[in-house]
N, C-alpha and C positions, 0 to 999 in steps of 0.2 A: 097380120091384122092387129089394130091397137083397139082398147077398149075405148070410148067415146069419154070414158072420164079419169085418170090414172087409180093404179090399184090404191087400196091398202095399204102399209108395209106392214098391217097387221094380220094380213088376209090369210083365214086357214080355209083347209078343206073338211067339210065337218059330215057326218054318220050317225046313224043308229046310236042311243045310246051316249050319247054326248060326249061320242070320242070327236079329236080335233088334231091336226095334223098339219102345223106349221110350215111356211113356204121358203124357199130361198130367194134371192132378191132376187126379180124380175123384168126385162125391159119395161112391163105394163106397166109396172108400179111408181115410174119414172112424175116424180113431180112435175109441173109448170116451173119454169124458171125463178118465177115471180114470188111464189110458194117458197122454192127451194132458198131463194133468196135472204125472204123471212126467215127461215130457221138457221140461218148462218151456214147454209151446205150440207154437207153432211153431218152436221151433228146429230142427228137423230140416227145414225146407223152405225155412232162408236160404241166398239165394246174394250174390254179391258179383263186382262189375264193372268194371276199369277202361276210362274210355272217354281215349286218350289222342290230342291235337294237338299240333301242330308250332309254334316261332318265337314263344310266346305271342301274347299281347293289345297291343291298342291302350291306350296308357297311359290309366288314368283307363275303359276301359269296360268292366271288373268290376266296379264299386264299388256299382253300384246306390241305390235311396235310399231312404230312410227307417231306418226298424230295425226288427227283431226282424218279429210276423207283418204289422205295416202297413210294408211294401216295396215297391218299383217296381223293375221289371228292368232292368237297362241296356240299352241297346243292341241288343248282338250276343247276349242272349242272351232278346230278344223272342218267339224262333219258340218257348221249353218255356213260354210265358204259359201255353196251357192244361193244363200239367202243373205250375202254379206253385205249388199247396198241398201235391205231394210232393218239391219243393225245397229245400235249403239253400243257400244259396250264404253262402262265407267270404269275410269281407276281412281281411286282416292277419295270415293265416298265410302263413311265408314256408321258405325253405327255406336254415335257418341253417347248415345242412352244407356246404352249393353254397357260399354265403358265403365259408365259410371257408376255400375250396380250389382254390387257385390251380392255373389250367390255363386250356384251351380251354373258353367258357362254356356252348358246346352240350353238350359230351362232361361238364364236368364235371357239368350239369344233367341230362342222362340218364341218366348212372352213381348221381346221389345220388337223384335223383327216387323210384324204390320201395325201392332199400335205406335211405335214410336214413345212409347213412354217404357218407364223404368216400371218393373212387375210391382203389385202389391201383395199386401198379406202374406210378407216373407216369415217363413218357419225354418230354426235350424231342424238338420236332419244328417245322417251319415252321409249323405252326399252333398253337404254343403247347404246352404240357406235359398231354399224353393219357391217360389211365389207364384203368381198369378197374371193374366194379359191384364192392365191395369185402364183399359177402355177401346172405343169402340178400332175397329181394323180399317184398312184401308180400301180394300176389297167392298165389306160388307157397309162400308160409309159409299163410296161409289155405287151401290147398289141403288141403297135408298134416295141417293140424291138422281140416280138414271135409270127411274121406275121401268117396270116394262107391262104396257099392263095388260091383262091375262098371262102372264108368266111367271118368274122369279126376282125378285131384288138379286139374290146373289145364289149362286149353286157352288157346293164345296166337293170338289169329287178327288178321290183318294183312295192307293194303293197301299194295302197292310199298315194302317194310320195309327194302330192301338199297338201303344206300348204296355209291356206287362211288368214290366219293374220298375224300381227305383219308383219314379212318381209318373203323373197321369198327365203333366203341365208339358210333357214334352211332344204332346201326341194332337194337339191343339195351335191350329195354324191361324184360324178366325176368332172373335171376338163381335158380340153386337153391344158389348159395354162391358164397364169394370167385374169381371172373376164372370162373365157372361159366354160360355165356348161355345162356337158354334162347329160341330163336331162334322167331318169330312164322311161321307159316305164310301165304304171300301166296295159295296157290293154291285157290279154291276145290272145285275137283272132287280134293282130296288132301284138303283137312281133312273132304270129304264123308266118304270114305271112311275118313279116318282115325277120326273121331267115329261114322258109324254101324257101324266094325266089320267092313269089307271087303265091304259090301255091293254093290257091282259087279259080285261072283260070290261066291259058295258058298268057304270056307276050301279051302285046298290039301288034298287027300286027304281030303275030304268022301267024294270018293266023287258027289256030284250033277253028275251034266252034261247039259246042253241036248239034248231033243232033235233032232239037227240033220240028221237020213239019213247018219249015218258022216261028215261034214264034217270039215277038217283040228281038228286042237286048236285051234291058233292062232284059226280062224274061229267056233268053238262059242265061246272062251271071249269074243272078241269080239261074241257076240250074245248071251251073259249077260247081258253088261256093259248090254247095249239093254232088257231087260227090267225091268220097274218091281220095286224092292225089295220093294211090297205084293204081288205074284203070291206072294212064298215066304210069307208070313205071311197067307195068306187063309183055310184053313181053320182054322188057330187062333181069327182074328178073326169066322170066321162061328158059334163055339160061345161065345165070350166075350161077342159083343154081345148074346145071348140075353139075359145077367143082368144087362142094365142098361138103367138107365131112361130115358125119352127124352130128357132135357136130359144124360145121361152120352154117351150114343151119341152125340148130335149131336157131342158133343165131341171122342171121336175122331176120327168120322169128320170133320170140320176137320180133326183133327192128321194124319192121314193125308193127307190132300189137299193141306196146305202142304208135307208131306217129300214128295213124288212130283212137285210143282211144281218144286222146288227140282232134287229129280234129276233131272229131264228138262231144265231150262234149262242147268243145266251139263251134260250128254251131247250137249246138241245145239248149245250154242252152240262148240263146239272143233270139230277135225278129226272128219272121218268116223273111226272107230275102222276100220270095214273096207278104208279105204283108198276110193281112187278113190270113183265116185258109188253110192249106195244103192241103185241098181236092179240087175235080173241082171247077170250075167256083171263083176262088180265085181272088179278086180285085190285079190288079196289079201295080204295082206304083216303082218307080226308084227304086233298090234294095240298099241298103248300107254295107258293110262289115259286117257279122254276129259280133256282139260284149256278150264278158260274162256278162250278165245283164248291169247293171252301178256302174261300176267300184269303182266310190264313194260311194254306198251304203254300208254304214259301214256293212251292215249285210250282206254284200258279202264279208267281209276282210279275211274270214278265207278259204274260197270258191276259190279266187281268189289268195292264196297263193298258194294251193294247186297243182291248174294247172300252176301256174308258175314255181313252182318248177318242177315239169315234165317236161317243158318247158327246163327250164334251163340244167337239166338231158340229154334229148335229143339232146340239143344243144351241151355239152360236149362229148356225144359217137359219136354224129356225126361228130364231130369236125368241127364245122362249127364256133367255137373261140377258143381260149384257156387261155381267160380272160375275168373276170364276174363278175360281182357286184347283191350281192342280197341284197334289200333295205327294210325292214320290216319300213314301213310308214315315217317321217322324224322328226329329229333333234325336240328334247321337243313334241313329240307326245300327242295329245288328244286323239288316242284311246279310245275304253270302252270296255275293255276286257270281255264282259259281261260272254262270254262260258268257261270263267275258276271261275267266281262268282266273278269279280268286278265289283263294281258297281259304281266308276270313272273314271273321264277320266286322263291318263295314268299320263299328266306331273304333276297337281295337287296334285294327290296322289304319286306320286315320292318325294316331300318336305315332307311327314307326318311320322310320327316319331314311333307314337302308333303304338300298338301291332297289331290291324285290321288292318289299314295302310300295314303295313309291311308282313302280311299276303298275303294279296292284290297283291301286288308287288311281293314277293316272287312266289305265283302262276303264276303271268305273267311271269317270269324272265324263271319259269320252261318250260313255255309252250315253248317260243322261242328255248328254248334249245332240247325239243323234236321234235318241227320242225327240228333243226338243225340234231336231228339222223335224220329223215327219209330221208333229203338230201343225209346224208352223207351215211346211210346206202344203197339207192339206186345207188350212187357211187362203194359204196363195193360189190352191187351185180353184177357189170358188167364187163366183161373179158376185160383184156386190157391189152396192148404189157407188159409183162415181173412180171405181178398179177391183181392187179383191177383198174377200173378209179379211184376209190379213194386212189389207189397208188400211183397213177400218177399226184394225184393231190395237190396243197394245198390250203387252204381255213383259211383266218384271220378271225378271228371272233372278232369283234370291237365293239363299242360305243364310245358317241359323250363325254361324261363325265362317270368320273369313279362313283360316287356315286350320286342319284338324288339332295340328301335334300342339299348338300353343292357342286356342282357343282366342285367336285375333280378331278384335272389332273396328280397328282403325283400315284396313282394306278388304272393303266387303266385295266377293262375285254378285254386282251387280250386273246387269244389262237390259238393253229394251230393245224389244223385237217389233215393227209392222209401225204403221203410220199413226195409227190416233184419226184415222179422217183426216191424215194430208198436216195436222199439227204437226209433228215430232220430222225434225230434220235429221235425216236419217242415211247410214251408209257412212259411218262414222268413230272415233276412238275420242271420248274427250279426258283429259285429266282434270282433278280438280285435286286441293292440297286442306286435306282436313275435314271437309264437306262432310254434313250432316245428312243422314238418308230424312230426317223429318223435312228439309229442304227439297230432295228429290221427292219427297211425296205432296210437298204443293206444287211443284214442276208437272206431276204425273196428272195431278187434280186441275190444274192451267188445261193442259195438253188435251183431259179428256171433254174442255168446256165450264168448268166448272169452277168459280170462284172461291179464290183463296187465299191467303197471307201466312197460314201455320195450319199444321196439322201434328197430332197430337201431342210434346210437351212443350207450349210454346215458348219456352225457356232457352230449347235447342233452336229455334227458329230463328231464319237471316231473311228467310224469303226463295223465290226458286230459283234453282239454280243456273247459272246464264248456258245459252249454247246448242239447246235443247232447241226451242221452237226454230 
């Protein structure tokens, strides 16, 4: 059954209490051709992803072989084989801004990495001369230029993102202008809430409260919090699924069942919100936001990516952004990768040379890169205007330096995962000899619709780079 007029792509399911619960594309939603037309296709259903790692690569295992569409993957980046027809992967872009700017080469590789310009406000320091992202990011420019509206310009979601020494400049991946950081959220039951809208309880002066037999506030607004987001938006959803047809339903109702997944394992993987044990006579005591254990607990890094990336997932079908930064720990990481068998911490062992060494790193480089499928892969499993969100999407995949042990910016681990809405010619190996990544970022800014000749220090600008659409 189709609706007599095409959906929304904005269309949520909405509840008591001014909760709202975003859809995933739909047959309904299906424009007039004539419509679709006008908008140039799909442009209104690209998003754009940074997937970012620490310490770069193992020298030499970017490079891949062969060229153009008959290529072989290197290495560490085996596990996206079977997403290897919607891949680019670059050799020879480098990041001639880093280059050119003397400092600390983590700080100064973090600060240039999405502005494209060289850091400001450099201070010497025992760690060499530290600066600042010198203007706006690539990401959070994309953002503002691919409103979403009722949603987010851009969402930064981030795993152990706070570093605690040396300086702060390395722990900051965005930028919304000069020494302006827009700082990665680590904690998954905050960016729950912050992305779905306060949906833990009913807005302040809603007016909606539990019924709880006169129960203290404190204790009502704590068993809110326990109740599944889908209870406020059910009778909306029991008139809506009427007009749609059975492969549309199935679809929500998936979408529904992975955001209710999601909030129950952060609700319940934290503290009791009521305090003491769940059963009666439970001590009660001011409740605080369920949170997934502590966030810092390194032995939660792998725990806590997990459901961010679901997070992040959700957040893209919902479209509640359509620009994202995913931050795997920050710039010269101490990780200790322990569940892939290393047994140091990440930036130390990035200088070492040996064969163990190198082992080491090699298994982490891998691991990243199998996170990177199951993002991408659960992008490719979800219906979206005109093939998959991971059609529709693209996603840079970066580091802050090209090789640990020698802090290289002339061969950065670029790559670009998913189509851009059918832009980005993809399933691919291209080289290019010296290449600017401020080049590849007006390529990226072409690819997501978006006019442009330079992005940011247009000094390094030639224009985009060919090969790409």
């Amino acid at each position: 059954m189709r609706f007599s007029n095409p959906l929304s792509r904005r269309f949520f399911l909405r509840g008591a209490g001014g909760v709202t619960i975003g859809l995933p594309f739909l047959t309904a939603m299906e424009l007039r051709r004539s419509h679709a037309a006008a908008l140039g296709g799909r442009q209104n259903a690209k998003r754009f992803v940074t997937f970012f790692f620490s310490n770069g690569v193992n020298e030499g295992l970017w490079n891949g072989g062969g060229a153009d569409a008959a290529y072989t993957l290197p290495e560490i980046l085996q596990p996206m084989d079977p997403l290897k027809n919607k891949l680019v992967l670059l050799n020879g872009v480098g990041m001639r801004t880093a280059r050119d700017n003397d400092g600390n080469a983590h700080v100064v590789g973090m600060t240039n990495l999405l502005t494209a310009r060289k850091f400001t406000d450099g201070q010497g320091s025992e760690h060499g001369i530290l600066g600042w992202g010198a203007g706006i990011t690539l990401d959070v420019e994309i953002g503002k230029r691919l409103p979403t509206p009722g949603g987010f310009e851009s969402l930064q979601f981030g795993v152990q993102t706070m570093k605690h020494y040396a300086t702060a400049a390395e722990s900051y991946l965005s930028y919304s202008g000069s020494k302006a950081q827009v700082p990665a959220q680590d904690d998954p039951a905050k960016m729950f809430e912050r992305v779905f809208g306060g949906l833990w309880a009913p807005p302040a002066g809603s007016g909606v409260v539990p019924s709880t037999g006169g129960l203290d506030p404190a204790v009502q607004a704590a068993l809110m919090r326990r109740k599944s987001i889908l209870n406020f938006v059910m009778d909306d959803y029991r008139s809506f699924v009427t007009k749609l047809g059975p492969e549309d339903k199935r679809r929500v109702d998936r979408h529904l069942e992975e955001i209710d997944a999601i909030q129950k394992r952060i609700d319940f993987s934290g503290a009791d919100p009521m305090g003491g044990t769940s059963g009666g006579g439970a001590v009660c005591t001011t409740p605080e936001t369920p949170s997934f254990g502590d966030v810092n607990d390194k032995a939660q890094f792998a725990n806590n990516a997990e459901a961010q990336q679901k997070l992040l997932t959700a957040a893209l079908a919902c479209r509640r952004t359509r620009s994202a930064t995913f931050q795997w720990s920050c710039a010269q990481s101490g990780t200790v990768h322990s569940w892939v068998g290393a047994s140091e911490y990440h930036h130390p062992l990035s200088h070492k040379t040996d064969g163990g060494a190198q082992d080491q790193l090699k298994k982490i480089q891998t691991w990243y890169m199998s996170r990177l499928f199951d993002f991408c892969k659960a992008l490719d499993d979800i219906p979206d205007e005109g093939g998959t969100l991971l059609d529709n999407t693209l996603v840079l995949v970066c580091s802050e330096v090209g090789v640990g042990h020698t802090h290289d910016f002339g061969k950065m681990p670029f790559a670009l995962v998913g189509g851009a809405g059918g832009a980005l010619n993809t399933g691919r190996l291209l080289k290019y000899t010296d290449a600017s990544h401020n080049d590849l970022y007006v390529s990226i800014l072409n690819l997501m619709g978006l006019e442009a000749t330079t992005f940011g220090d247009p000094a390094y600008c030639k224009g985009p780079l060919p090969g790409l659409a």
